[in-house]
N, C-alpha and C positions, 0 to 999 in steps of 0.2 A: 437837874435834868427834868426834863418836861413829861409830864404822862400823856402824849396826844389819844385822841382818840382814833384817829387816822395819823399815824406817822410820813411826815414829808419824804420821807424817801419814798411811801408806797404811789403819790400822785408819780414823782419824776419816773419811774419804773414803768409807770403804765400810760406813759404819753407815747410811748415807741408800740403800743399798739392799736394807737387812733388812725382810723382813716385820714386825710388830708391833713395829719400835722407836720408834715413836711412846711408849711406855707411859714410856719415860726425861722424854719431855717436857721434855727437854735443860733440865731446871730449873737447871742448872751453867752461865755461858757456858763457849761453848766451850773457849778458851782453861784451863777446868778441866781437862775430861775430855782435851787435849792432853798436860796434867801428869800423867795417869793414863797416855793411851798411851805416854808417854814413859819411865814407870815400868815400863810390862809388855813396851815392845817392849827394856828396857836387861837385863830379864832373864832374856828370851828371849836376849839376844844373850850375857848372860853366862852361861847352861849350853846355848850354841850346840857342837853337834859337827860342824860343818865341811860335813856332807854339804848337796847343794842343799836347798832350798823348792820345792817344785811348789805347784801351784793349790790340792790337798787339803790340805795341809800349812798354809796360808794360811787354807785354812773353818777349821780345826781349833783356829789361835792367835785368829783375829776372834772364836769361840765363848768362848774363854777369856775376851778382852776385854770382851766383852760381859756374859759373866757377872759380872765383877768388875764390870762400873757399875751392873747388877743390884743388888748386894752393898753399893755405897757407897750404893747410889740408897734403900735398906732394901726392895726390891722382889723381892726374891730367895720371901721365903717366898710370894708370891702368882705371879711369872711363873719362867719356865726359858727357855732355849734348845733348841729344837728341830730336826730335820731334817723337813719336810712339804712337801715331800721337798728343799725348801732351807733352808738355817738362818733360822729364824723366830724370834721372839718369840713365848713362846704362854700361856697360864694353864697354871695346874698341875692 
């Protein structure tokens, strides 16, 4: 078993509280986009340098995550990830 340093359950828990992620329309069951978080939280943890995670630290990788479902979702050239003034979903 893996020691993340962000554990993938913690990205999938806190996408139900982004602005505009409705637009994913979780066309994936979940159980997908878990195989996704489990892929970006294994490599976060493998170019992990030791120092803690704070809260910003956390917006910082969820944006990351998010973008990539963007990315698989083919959603990227019409939405982004934003700050307004919390990380959103937004059109481009």
């Amino acid at each position: 078993m893996t020691d993340y340093v962000i554990h993938p359950l913690s990205f999938i828990n806190r996408l139900k509280s982004i602005n505009g992620i409705e637009v994913l329309k979780f066309s994936h069951r979940p159980e997908v986009y878990l195989v996704d978080a489990i892929e970006f939280a294994t490599e976060l943890t493998e170019g992990f340098d030791g120092e803690e995670i704070g809260s910003s630290d956390f917006t910082f990788y969820l944006q990351g995550f998010i973008n990539t479902l963007l990315d698989i979702e083919k959603l990227s050239s019409k939405y982004k990830t934003d700050f307004t003034p919390y990380l959103s979903v937004v059109e481009k």
